[in-house]
C-alpha positions as CSV (number, residue, x, y, z in Angstrom):
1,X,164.5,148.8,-135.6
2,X,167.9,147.6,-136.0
3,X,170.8,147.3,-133.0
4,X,173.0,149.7,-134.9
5,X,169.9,152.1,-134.9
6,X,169.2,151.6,-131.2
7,X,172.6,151.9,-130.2
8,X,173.3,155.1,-131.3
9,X,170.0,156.7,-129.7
10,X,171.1,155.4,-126.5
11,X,174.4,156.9,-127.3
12,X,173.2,160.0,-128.0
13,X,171.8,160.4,-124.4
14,X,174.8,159.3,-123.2
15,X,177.3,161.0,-124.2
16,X,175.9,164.5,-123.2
17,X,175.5,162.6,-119.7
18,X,178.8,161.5,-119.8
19,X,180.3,164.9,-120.7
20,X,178.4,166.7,-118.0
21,X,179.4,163.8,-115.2
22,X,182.9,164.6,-116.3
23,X,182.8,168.6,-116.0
24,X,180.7,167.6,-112.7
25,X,183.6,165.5,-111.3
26,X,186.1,168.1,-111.8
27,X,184.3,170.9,-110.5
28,X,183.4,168.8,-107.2
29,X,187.9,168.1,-107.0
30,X,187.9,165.0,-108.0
31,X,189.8,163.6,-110.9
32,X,189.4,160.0,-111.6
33,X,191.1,158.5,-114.6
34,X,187.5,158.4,-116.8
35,X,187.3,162.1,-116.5
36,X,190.6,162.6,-118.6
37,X,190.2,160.4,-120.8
38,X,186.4,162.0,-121.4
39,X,188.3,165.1,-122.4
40,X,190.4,163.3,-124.1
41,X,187.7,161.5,-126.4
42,X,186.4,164.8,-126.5
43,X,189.3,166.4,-127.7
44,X,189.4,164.3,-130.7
45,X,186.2,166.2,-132.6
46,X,186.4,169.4,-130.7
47,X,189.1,172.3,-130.8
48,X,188.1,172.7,-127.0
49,X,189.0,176.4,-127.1
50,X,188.8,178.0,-123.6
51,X,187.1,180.9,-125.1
52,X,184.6,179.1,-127.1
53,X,183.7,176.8,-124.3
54,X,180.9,177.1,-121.4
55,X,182.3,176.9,-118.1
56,X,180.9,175.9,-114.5
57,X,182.7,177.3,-111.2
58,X,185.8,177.9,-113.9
59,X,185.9,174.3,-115.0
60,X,185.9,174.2,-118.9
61,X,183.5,171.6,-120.3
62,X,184.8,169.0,-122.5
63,X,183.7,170.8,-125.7
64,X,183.2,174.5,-127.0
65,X,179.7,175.8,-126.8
66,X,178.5,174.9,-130.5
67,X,179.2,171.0,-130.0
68,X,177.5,171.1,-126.5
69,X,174.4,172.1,-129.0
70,X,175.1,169.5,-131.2
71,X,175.1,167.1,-128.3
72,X,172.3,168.4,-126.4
73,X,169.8,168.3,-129.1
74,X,171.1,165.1,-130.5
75,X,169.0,163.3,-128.6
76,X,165.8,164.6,-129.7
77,X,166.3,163.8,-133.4
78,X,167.5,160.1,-132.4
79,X,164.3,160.2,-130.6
80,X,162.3,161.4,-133.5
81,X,163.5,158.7,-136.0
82,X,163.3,156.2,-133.7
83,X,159.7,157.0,-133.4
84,X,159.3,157.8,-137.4
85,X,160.9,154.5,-138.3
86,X,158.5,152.6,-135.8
87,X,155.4,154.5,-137.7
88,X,156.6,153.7,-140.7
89,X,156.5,157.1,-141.5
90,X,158.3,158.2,-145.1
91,X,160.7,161.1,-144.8
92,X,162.4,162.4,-147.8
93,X,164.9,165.0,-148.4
94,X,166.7,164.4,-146.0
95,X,169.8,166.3,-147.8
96,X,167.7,169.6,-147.7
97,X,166.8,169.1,-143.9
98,X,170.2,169.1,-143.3
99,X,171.7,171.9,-145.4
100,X,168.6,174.0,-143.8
101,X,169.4,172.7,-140.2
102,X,173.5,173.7,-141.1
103,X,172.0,177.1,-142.1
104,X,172.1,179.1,-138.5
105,X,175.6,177.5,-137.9
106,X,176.7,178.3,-141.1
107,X,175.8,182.1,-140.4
108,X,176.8,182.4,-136.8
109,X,181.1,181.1,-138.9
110,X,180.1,183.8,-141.6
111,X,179.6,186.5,-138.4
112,X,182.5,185.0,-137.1
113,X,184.8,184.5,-139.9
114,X,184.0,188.0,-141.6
115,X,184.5,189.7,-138.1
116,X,181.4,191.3,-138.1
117,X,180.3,191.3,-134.5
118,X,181.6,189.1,-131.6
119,X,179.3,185.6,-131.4
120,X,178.6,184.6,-127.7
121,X,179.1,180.6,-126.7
122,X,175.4,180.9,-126.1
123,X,174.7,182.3,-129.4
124,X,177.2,179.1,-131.0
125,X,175.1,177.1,-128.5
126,X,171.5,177.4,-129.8
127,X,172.7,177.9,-133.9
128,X,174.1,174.3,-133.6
129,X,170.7,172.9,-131.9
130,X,168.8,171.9,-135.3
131,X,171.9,170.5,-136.9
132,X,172.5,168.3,-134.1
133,X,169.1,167.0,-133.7
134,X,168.9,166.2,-137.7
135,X,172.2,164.5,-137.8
136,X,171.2,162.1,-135.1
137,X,167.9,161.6,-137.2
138,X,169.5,160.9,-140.0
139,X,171.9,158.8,-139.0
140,X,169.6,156.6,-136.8
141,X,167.4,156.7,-139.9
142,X,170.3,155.6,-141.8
143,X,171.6,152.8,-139.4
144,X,168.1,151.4,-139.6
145,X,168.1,151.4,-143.2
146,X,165.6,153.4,-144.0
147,X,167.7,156.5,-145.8
């Protein structure tokens, strides 16, 4: 397995850690530098909407509910092509495997968007769990060279 490949499944355990050490700081009154500039990276690939954010004793986490599912499950697919690329297993399609991991976050937007019912943070939370965990496969597949 390749640095680049092992690199970004360490980072994808990280960087839930990271965001949760952040929200943990705040919520404990404490407000060292690293913690704004956490939401700060964060704020870069996340609208961070209040509303469309999980909370924890008022403290808004870094991102809104559907990346914390991104993030959360990252981790797993990482782990899963690290392990698949080590057993020299073959896995094809990976286009498909995406656009069918996208397809609960795509309809959780279309609820959304077309205003037919309200869609919890919890509900954004758990669509975006398979798209997270086969991005992080297929990009550690990917940095590896094996896409």
């Amino acid at each position: 397995m390749r640095w680049l490949a092992i690199s970004l499944i360490v980072a994808s355990f990280v960087w839930p850690v990271v965001l949760g050490a952040a929200t943990w700081e705040i919520v404990n009154g404490r407000t060292p530098t690293w913690t704004g500039v956490v939401y700060a990276a964060a704020s870069r690939v996340c609208h961070q909407r209040p509303e469309r954010s999980f909370h924890t004793a008022g403290i808004k986490w870094p991102v809104c509910g559907r990346c914390s599912g991104l993030y959360l499950s990252a981790p797993f697919g990482a782990v899963a092509a690290g392990l698949a690329l080590r057993r020299r297993r073959v896995v094809s399609h990976q286009t498909v495997w995406l656009a069918i991991a996208a397809l609960p976050t795509a309809a959780t937007l279309a609820v959304e968007w077309l205003g037919l019912a309200p869609v919890s943070n919890l509900a954004r939370a758990l669509s975006a769990l398979p798209l997270g965990a086969i991005i992080a496969f297929v990009l550690v597949r990917t940095a590896a060279g094996e896409s």
